[in-house]
Z-matrix of the N, CA and C atoms (Angstrom, degrees):
N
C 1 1.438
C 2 1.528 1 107.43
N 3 1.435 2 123.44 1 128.87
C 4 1.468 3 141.16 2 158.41
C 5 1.074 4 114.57 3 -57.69
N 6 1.253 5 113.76 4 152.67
C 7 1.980 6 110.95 5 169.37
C 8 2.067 7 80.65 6 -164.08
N 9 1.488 8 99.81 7 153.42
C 10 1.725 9 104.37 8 -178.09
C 11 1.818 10 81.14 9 -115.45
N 12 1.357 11 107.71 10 122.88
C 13 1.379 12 114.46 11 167.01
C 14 1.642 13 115.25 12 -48.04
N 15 1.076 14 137.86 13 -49.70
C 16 1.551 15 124.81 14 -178.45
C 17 1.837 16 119.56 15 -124.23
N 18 1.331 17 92.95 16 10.36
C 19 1.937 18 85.22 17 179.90
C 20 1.430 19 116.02 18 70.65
N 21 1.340 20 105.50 19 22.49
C 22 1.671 21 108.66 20 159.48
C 23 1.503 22 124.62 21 -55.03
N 24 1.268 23 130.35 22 136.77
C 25 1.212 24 121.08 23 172.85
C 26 1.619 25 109.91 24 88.95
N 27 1.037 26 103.36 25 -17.18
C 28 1.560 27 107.12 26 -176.09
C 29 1.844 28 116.51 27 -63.94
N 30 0.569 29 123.93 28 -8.21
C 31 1.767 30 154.96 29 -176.44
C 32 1.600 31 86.03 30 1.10
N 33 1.731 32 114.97 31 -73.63
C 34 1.515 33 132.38 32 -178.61
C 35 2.083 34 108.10 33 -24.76
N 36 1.108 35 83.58 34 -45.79
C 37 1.438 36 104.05 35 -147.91
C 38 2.165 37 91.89 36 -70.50
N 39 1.478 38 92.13 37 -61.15
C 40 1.494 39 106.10 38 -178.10
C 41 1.528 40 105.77 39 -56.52
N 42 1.389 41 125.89 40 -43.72
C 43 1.627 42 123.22 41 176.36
C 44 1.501 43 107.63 42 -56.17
N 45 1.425 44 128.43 43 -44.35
C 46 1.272 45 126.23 44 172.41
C 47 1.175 46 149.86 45 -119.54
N 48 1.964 47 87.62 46 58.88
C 49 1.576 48 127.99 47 154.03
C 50 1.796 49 101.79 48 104.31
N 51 1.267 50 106.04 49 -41.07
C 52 1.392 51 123.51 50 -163.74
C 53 1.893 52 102.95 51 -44.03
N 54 1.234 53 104.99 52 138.72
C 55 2.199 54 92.90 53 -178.75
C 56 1.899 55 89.86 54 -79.18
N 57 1.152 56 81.08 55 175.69
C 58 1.408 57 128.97 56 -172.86
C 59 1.416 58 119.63 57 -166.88
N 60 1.489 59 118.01 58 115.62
C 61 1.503 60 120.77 59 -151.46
C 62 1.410 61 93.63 60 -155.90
N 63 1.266 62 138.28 61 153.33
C 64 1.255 63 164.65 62 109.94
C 65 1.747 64 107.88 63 -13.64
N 66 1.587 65 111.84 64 112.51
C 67 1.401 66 83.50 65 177.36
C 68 1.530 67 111.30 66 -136.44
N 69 1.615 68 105.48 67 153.38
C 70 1.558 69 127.79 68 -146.82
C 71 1.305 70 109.61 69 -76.91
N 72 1.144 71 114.81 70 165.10
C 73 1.260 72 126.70 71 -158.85
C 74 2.056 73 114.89 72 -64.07
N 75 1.918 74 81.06 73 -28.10
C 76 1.740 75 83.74 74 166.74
C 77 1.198 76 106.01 75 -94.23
N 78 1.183 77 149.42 76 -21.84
C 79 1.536 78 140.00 77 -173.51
C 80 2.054 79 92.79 78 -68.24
N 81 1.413 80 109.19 79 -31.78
C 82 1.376 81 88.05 80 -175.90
C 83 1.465 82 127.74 81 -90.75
N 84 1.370 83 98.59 82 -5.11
C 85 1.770 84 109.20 83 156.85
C 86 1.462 85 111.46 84 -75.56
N 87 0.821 86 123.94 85 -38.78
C 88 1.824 87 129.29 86 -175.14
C 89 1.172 88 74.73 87 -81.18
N 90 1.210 89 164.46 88 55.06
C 91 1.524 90 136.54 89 133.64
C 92 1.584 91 83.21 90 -110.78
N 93 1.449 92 111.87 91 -56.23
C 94 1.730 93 130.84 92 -140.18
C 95 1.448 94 83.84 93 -54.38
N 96 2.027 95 129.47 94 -59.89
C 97 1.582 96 154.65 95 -157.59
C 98 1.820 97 76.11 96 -49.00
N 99 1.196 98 122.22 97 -52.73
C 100 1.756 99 137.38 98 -156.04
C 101 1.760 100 111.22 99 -28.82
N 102 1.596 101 108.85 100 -39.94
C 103 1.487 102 122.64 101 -130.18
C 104 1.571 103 86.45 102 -154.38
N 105 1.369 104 112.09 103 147.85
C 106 1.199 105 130.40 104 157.12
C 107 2.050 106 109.73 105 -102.48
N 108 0.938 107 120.79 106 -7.04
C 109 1.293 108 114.29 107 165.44
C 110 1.159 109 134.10 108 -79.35
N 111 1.491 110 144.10 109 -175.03
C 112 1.221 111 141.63 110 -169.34
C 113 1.984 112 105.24 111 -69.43
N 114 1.530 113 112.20 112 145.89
C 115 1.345 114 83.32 113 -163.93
C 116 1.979 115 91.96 114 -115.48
N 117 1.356 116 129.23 115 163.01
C 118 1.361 117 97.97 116 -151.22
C 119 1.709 118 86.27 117 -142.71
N 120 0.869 119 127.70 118 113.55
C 121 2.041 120 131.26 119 179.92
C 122 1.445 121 109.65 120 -90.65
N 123 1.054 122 125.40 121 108.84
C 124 1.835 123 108.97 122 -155.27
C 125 2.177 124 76.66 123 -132.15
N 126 1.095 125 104.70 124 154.85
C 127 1.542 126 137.61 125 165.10
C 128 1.564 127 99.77 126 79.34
N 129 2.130 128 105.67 127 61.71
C 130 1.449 129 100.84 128 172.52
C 131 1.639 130 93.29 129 -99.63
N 132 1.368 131 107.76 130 172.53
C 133 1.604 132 99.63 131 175.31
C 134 1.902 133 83.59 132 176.10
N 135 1.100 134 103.88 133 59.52
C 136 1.770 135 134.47 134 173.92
C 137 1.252 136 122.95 135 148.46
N 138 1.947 137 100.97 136 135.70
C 139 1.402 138 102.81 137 -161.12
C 140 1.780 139 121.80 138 -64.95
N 141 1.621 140 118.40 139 -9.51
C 142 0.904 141 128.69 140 168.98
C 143 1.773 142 103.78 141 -40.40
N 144 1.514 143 108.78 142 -77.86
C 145 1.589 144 111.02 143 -167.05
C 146 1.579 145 113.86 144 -66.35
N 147 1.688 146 114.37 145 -20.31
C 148 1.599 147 112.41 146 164.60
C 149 1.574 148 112.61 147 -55.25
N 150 1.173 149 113.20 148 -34.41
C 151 1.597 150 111.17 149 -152.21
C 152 2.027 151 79.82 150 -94.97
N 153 1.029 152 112.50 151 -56.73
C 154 1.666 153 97.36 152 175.10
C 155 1.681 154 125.82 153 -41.72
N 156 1.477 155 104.16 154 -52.77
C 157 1.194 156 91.45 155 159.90
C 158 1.591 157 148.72 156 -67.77
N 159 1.351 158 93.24 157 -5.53
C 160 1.646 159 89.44 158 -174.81
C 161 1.994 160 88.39 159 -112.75
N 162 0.903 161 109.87 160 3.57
C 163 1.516 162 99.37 161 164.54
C 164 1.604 163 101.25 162 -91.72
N 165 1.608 164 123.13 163 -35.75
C 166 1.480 165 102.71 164 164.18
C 167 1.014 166 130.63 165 -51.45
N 168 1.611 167 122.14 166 -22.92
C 169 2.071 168 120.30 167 -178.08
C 170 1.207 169 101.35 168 121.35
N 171 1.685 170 134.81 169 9.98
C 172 1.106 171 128.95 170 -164.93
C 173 1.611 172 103.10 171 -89.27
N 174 1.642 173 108.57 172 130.90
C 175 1.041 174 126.69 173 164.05
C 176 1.413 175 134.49 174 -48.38
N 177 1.198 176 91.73 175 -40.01
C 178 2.059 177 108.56 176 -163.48
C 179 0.957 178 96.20 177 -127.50
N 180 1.879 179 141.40 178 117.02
C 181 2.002 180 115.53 179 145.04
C 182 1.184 181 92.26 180 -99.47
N 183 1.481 182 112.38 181 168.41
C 184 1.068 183 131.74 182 -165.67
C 185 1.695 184 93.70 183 -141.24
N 186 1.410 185 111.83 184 104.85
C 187 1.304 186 137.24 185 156.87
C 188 1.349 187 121.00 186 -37.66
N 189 1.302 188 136.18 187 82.04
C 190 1.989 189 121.05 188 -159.81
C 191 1.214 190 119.51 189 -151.64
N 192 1.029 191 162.43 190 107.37
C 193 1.130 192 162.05 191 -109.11
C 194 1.825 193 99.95 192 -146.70
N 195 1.103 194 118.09 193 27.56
C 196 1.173 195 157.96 194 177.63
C 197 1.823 196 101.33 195 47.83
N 198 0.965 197 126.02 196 39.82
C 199 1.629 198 118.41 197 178.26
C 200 1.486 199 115.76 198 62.35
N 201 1.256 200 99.19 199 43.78
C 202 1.647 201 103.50 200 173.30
C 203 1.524 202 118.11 201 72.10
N 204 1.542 203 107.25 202 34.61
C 205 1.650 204 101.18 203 -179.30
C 206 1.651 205 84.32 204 -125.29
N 207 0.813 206 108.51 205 84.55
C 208 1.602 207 114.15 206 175.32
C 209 1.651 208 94.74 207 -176.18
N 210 1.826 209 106.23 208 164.80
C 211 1.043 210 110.19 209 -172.47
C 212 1.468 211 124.62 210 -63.72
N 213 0.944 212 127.30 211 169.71
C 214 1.771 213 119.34 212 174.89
C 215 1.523 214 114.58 213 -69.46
N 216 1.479 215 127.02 214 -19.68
C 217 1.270 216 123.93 215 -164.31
C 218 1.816 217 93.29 216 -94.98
N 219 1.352 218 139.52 217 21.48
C 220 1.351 219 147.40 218 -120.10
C 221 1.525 220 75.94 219 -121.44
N 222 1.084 221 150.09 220 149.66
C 223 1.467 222 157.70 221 -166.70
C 224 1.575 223 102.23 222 -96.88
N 225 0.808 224 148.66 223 129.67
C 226 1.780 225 139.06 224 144.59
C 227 1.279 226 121.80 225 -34.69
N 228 1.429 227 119.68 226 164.44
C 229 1.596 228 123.81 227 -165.99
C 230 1.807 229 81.91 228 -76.63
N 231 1.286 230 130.06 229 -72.58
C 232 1.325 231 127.93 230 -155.50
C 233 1.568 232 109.71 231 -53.97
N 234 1.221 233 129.31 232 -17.04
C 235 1.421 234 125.74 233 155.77
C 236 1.369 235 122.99 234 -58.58
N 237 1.327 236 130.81 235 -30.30
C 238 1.010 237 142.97 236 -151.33
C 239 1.775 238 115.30 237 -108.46
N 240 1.231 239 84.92 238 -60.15
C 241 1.928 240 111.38 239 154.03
C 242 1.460 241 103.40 240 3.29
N 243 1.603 242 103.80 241 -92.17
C 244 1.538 243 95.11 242 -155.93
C 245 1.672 244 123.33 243 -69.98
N 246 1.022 245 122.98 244 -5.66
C 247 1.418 246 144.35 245 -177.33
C 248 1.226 247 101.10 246 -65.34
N 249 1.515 248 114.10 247 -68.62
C 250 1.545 249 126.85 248 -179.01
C 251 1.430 250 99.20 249 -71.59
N 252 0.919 251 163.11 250 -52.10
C 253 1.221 252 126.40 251 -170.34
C 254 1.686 253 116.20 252 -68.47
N 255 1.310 254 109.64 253 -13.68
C 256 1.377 255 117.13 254 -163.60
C 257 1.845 256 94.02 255 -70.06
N 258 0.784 257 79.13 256 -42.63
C 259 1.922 258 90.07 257 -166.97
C 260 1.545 259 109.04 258 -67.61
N 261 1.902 260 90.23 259 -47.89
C 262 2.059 261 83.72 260 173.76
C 263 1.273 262 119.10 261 -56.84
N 264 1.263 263 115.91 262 -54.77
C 265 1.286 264 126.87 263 -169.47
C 266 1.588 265 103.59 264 -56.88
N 267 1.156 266 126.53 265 -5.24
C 268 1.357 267 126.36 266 -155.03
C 269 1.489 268 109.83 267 -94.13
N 270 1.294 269 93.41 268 -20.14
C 271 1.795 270 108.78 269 -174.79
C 272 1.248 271 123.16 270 -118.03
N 273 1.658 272 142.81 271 126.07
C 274 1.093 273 147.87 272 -170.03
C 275 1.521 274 96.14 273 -23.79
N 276 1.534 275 125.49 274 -85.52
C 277 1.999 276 107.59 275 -159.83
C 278 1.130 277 93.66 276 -64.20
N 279 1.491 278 155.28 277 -20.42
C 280 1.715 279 104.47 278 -175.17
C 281 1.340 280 116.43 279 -92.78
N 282 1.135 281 129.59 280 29.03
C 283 1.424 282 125.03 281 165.98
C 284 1.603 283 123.59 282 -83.84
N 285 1.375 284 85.10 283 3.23
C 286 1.315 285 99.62 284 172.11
C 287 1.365 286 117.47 285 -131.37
N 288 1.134 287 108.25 286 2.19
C 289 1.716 288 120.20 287 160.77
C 290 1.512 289 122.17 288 -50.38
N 291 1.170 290 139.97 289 131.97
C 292 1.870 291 147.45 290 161.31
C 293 1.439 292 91.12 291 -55.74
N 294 0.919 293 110.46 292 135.68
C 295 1.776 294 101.06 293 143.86
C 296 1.201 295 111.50 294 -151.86
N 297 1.963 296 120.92 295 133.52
C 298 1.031 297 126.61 296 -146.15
C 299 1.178 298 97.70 297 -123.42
N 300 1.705 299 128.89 298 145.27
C 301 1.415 300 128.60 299 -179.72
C 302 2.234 301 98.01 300 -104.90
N 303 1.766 302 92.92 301 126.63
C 304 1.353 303 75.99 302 -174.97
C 305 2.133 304 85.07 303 -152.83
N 306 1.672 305 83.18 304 100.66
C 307 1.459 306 105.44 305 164.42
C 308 1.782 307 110.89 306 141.63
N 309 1.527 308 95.54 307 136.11
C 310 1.508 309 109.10 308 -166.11
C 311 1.143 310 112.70 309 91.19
N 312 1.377 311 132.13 310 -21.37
C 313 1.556 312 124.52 311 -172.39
C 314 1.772 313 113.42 312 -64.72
N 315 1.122 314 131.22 313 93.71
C 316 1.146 315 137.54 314 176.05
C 317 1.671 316 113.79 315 -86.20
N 318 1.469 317 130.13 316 -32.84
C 319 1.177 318 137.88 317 -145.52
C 320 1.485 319 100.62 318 -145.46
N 321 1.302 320 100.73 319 161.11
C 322 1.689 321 107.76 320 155.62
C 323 1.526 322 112.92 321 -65.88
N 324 1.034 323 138.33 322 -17.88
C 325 0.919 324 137.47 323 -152.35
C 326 1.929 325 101.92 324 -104.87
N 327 1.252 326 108.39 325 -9.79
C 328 0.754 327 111.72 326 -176.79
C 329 1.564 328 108.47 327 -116.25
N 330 0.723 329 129.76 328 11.20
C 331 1.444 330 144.87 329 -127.02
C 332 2.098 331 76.48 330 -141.44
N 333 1.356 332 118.91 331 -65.38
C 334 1.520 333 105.23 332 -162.73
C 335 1.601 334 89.12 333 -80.16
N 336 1.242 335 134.04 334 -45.22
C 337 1.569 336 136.09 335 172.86
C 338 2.132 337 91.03 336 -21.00
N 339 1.161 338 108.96 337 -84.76
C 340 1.419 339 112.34 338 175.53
C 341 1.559 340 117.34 339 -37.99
N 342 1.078 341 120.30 340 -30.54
C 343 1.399 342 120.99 341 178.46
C 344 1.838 343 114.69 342 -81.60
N 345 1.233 344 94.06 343 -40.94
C 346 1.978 345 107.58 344 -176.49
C 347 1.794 346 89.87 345 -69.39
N 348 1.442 347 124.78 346 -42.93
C 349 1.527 348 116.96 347 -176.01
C 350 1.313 349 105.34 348 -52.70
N 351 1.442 350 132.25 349 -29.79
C 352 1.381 351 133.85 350 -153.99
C 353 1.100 352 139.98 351 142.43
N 354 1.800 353 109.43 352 -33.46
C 355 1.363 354 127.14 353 -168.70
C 356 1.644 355 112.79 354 -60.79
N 357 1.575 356 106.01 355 141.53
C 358 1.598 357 94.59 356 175.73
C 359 1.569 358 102.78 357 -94.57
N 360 0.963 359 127.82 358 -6.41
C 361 1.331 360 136.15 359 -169.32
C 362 1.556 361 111.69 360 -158.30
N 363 1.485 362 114.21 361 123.85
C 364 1.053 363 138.34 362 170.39
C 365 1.524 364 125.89 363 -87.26
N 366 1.559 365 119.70 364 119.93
C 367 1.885 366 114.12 365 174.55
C 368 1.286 367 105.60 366 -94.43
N 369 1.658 368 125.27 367 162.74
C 370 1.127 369 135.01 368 156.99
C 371 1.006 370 103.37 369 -134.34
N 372 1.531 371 116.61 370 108.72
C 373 1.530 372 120.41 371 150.37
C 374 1.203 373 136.87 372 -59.99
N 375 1.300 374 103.48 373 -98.42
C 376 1.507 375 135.37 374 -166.15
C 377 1.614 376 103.26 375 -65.79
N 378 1.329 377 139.97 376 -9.34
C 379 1.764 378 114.93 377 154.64
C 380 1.037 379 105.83 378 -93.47
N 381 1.064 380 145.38 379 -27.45
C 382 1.783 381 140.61 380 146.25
C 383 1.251 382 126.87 381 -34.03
N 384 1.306 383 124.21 382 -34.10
C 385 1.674 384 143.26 383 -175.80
C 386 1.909 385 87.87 384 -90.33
N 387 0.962 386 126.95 385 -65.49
C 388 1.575 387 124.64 386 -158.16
C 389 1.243 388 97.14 387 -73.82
N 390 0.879 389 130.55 388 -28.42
C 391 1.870 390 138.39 389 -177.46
C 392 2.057 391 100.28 390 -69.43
N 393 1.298 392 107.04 391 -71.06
C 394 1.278 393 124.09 392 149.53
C 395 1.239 394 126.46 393 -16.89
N 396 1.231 395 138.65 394 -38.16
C 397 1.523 396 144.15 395 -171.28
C 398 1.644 397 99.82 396 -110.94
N 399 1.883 398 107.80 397 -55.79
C 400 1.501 399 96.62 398 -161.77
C 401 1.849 400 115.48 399 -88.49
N 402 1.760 401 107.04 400 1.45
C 403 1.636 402 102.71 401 160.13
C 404 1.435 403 105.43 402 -168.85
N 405 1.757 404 112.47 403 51.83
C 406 1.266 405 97.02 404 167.74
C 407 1.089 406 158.34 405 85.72
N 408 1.397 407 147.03 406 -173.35
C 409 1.861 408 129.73 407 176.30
C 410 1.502 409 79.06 408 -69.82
N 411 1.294 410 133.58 409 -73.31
C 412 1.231 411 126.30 410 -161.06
C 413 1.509 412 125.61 411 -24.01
N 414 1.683 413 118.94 412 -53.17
C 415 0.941 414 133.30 413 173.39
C 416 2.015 415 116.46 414 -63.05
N 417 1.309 416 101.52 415 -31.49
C 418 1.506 417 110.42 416 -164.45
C 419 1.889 418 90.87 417 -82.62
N 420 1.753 419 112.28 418 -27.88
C 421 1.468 420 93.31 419 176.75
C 422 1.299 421 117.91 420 -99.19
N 423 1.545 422 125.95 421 26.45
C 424 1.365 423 128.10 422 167.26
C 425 1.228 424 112.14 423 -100.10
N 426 1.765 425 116.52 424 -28.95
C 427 1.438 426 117.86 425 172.81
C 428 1.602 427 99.83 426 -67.40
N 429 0.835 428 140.57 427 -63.16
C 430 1.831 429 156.99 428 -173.49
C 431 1.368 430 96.77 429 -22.86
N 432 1.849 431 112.56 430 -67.93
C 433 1.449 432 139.17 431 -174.16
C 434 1.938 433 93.13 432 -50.01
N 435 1.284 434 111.15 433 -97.31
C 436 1.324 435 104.98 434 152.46
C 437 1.605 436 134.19 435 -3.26
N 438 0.811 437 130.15 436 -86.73
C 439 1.743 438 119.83 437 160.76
C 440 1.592 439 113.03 438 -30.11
N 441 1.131 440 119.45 439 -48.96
C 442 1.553 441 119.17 440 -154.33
C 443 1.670 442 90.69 441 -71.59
N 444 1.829 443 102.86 442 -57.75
C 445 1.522 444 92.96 443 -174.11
C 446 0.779 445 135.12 444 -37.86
N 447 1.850 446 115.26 445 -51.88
C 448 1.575 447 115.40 446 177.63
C 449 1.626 448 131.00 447 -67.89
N 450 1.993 449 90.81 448 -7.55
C 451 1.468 450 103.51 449 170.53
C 452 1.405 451 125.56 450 -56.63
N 453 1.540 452 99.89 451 -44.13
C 454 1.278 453 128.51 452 173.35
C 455 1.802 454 126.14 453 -54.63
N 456 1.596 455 84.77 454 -45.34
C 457 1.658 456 97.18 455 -176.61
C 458 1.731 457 94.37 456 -75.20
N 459 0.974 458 133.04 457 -45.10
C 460 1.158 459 149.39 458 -173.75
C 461 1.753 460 104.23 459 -34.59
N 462 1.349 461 91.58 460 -67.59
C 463 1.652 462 112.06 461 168.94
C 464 1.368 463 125.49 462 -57.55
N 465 1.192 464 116.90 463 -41.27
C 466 1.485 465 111.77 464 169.37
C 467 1.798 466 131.53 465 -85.58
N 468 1.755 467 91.39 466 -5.34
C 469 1.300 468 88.01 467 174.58
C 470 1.652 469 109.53 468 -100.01
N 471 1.617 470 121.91 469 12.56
C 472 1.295 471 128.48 470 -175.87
C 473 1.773 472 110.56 471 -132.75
N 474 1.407 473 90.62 472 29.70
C 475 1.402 474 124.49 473 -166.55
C 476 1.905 475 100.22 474 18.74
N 477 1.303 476 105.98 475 70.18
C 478 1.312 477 91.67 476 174.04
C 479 1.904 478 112.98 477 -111.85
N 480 0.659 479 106.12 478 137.59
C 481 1.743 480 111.62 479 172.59
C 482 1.516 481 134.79 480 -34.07
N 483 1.731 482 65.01 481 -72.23
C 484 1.549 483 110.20 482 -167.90
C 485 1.449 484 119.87 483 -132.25
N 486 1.186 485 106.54 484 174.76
C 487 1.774 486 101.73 485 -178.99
C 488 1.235 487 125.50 486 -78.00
N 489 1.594 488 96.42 487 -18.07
C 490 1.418 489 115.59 488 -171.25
C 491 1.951 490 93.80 489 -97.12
N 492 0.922 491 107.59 490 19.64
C 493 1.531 492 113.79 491 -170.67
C 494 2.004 493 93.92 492 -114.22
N 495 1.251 494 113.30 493 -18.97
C 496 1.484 495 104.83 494 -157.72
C 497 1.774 496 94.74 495 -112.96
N 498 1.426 497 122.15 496 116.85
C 499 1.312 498 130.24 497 178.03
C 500 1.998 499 104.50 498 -159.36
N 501 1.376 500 108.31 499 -168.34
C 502 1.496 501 117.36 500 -121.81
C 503 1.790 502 97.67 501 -71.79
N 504 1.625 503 104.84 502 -9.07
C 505 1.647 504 119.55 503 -170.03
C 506 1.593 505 117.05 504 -85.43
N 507 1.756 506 112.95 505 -7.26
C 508 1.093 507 97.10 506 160.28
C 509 1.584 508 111.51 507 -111.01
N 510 1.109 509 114.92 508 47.85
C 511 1.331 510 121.20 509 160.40
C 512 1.457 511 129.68 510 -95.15
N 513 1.231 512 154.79 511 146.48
C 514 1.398 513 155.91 512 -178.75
C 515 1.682 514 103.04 513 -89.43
N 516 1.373 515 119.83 514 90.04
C 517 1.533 516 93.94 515 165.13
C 518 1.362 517 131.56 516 -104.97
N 519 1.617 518 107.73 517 159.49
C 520 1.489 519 119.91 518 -163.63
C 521 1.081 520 97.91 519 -60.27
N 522 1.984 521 106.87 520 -169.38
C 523 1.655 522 123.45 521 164.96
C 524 1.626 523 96.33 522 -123.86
């Protein structure tokens, strides 16, 4: 089961009356108690709501900056990335936490960028969705083909192996 930690993006929903709230650390156990399935906290993007959610029992967060329905001054998932994992990982339950990078990923190349930050799992939306509408399976398996390649090139130019080969040292960082 999904749950979006604060109702970002919800805009539709808030114009017509409906709440939209931020929700607390017990509303996300009374969700987690809810369900016997995997339980999944998706649109964190500060370690405040990582560490809430995985003190609720949550299985999966999902790193997201909600697909561009947030303000422009709104940070990117890969800004954010290594912080939050630093902190999950920092505490007995999140070492056993998922945590998924999901926004900006356009490329393979961006795709291991998200992986060297931390992520154990990477999403791709939105070139899958536009691929999807403007030509189809056809279109959705040239983006796929596409992703993988540059996944590939990605990997061999950071001589990595494996996945477990790709982390925060083949990255270039700024000043």
């Amino acid at each position: 089961m999904g749950v979006d930690i604060d109702g970002a993006g919800s805009v539709n929903f808030a114009l017509s009356g409906k709440p939209v709230f931020r929700k607390t650390i017990d509303e996300l156990k009374e969700l987690k108690k809810s369900t016997a399935l995997p339980f999944i906290v998706k649109g964190i993007m500060c370690e405040e709501d990582a560490l809430a959610a995985v003190e609720a029992g949550a299985d999966v967060i999902g790193i997201s900056n909600h697909g561009g329905r947030v303000l422009d001054s709104t940070p990117g998932v890969a800004d954010v990335l290594p912080e939050i994992v630093k902190a999950v990982r920092g505490t007995k339950k999140g070492k056993r936490v998922v945590i998924t990078a999901d926004g900006g990923v356009r490329t393979g190349f961006d795709a291991v960028k998200m992986f060297a930050l931390g992520a154990d799992f990477v999403l791709v939306g939105r070139p899958l969705a536009r691929e999807a509408v403007s030509s189809g399976v056809e279109g959705v398996k040239r983006i796929l083909e596409y992703l993988k390649t540059d996944f590939k090139i990605a990997m061999i130019m950071t001589s990595c192996n494996t996945l477990k080969d790709i982390n925060e040292t083949i990255l270039i960082k700024g000043s």
